[in-house]
C-alpha positions as CSV (number, residue, x, y, z in Angstrom):
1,X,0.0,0.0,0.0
2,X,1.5,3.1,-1.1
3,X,1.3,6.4,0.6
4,X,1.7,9.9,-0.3
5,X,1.2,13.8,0.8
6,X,0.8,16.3,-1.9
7,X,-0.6,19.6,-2.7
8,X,-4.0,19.5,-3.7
9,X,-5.3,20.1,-7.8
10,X,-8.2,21.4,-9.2
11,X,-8.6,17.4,-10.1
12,X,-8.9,16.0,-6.7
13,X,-11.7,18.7,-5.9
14,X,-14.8,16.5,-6.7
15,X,-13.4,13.6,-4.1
16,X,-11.9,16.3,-1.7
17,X,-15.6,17.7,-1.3
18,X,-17.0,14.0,-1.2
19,X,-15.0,13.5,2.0
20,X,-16.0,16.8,3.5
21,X,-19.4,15.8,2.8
22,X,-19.0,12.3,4.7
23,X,-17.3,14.5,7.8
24,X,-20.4,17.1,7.6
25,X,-23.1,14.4,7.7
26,X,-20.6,12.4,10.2
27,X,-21.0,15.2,12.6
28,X,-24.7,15.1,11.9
29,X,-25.3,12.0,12.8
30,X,-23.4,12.1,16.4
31,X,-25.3,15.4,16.8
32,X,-22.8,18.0,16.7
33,X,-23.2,21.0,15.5
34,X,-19.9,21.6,13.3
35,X,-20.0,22.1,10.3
36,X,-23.9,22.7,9.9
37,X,-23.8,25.6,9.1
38,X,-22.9,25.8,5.4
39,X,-19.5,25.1,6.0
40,X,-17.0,24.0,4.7
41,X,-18.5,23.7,1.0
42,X,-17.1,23.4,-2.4
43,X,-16.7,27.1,-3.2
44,X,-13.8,26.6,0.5
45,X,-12.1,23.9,-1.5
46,X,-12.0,25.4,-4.1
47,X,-10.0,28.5,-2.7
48,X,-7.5,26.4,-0.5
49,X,-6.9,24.4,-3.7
50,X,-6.2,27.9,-5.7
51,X,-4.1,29.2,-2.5
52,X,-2.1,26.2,-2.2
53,X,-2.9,25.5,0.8
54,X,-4.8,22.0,0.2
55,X,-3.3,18.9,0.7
56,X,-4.6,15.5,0.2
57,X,-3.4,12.1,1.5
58,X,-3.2,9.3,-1.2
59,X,-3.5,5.7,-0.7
60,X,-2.1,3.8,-3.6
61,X,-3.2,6.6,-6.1
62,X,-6.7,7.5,-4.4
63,X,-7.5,10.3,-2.5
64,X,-8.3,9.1,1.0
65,X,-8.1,12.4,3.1
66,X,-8.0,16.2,3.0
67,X,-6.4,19.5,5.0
68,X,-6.2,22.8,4.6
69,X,-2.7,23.4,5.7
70,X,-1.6,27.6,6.4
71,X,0.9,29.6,8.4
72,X,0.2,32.2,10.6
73,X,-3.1,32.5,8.6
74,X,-6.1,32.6,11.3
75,X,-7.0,35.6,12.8
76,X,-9.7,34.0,15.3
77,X,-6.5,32.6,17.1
78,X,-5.4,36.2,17.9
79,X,-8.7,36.1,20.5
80,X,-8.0,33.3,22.2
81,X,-9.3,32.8,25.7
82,X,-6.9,31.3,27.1
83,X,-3.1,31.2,26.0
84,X,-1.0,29.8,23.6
85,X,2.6,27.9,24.1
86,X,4.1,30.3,21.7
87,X,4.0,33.7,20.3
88,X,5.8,33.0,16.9
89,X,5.1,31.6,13.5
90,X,2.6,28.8,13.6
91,X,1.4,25.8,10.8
92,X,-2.5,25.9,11.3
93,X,-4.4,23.2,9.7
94,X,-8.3,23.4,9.4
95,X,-10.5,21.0,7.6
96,X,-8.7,17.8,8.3
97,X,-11.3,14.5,6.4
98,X,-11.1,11.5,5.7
99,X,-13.3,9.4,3.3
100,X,-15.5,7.0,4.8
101,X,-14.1,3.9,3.2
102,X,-10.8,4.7,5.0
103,X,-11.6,5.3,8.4
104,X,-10.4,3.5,11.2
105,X,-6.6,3.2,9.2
106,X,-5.3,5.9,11.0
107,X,-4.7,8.2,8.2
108,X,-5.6,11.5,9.7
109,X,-2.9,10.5,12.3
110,X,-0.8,10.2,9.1
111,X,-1.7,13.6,7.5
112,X,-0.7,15.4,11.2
113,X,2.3,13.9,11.0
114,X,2.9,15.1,7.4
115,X,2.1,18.7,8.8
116,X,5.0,18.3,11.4
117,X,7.2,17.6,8.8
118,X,5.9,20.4,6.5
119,X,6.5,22.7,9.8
120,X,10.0,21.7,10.4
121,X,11.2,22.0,6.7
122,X,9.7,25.8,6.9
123,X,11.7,26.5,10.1
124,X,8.3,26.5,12.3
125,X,8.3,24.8,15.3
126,X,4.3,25.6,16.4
127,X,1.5,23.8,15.0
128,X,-2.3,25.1,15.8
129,X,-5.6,23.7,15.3
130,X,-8.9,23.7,17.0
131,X,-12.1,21.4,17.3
132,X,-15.4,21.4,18.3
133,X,-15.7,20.4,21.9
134,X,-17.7,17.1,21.0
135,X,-15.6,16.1,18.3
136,X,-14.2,12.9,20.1
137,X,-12.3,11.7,17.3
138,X,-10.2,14.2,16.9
139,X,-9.9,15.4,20.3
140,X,-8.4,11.9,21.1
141,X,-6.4,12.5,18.0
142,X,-5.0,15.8,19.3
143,X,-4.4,14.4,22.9
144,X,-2.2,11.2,21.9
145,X,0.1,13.4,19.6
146,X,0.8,15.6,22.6
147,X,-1.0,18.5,21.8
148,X,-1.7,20.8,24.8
149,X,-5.3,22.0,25.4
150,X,-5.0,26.3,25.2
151,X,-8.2,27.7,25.7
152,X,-11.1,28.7,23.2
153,X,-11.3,30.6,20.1
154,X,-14.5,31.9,18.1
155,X,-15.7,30.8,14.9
156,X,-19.2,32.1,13.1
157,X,-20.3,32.2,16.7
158,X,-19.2,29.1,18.0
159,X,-17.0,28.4,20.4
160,X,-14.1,26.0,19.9
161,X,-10.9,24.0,22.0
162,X,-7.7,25.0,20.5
163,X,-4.4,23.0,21.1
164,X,-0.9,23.8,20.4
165,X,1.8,21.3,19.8
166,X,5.6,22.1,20.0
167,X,8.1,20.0,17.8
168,X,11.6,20.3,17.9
169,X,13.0,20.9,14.2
């Protein structure tokens, strides 16, 4: 089974917003309310793919999960209640999927990884990301890959658990 992490193309969009759909009527379904509010949708795709900031995972040619991957590029994390581990550059990653056939193979685990390594070949030794606060999945995700709990940050009115991880470079 062959693996990869690359940028994402204009290509991958249809499957990209196939996964997001799973992960919106996922959330749905355990009766959370992220990402029920029109968000993400293609037209958010779309722009991370233009921006180069989407990346998908591949497993043996097929796109089995999606992230938006940015630095320094959320300004709700300027508001935090709480505090952050750092005050310099930071990799934030937002819309982290992964299609339904995959789940369960630890390849959101994977793409995090991925984003470490992205972070220490651009000199950054902060990664940021936030959840909702009944997302289970990926706050176990974020606890057993030693992210610290910080506080809460805002989002379209909703309030969300932000972590920090440190890695050395």
């Amino acid at each position: 089974m062959e693996n990869l992490f690359r940028k994402a193309t204009m290509a991958d969009i249809s499957v990209i917003w196939e996964i997001l759909a799973q992960g919106i009527q996922r959330r749905k379904t355990e009766g959370s309310n992220q990402w029920q509010d029109g968000y993400p949708n293609p037209d958010v795709v779309r722009k991370d793919i233009e921006m180069g900031v989407g990346y998908v995972w591949l497993v043996d040619g097929l796109v089995a999960g999606y992230c938006a991957v940015m630095i320094n590029d959320e300004p709700a994390y300027f508001e935090i209640e709480g505090e952050w581990l750092s005050d310099g550059d930071f990799v934030v990653y937002h819309r982290v999927g992964v299609h339904e056939n995959c789940l369960g193979k630890g390849i959101a685990r994977k793409m995090l990884a991925k984003i470490e390594d992205l972070a220490r070949s651009w000199g950054i030794s902060s990664l940021r990301a936030d959840t909702n606060h009944d997302n289970r999945p990926m706050l176990h995700l974020f606890e057993s890959m030693g992210y610290t709990y910080c506080g809460e940050v805002y989002f379209r009115g909703s309030s969300r658990r932000a972590y920090e991880k440190l890695i050395p470079s």
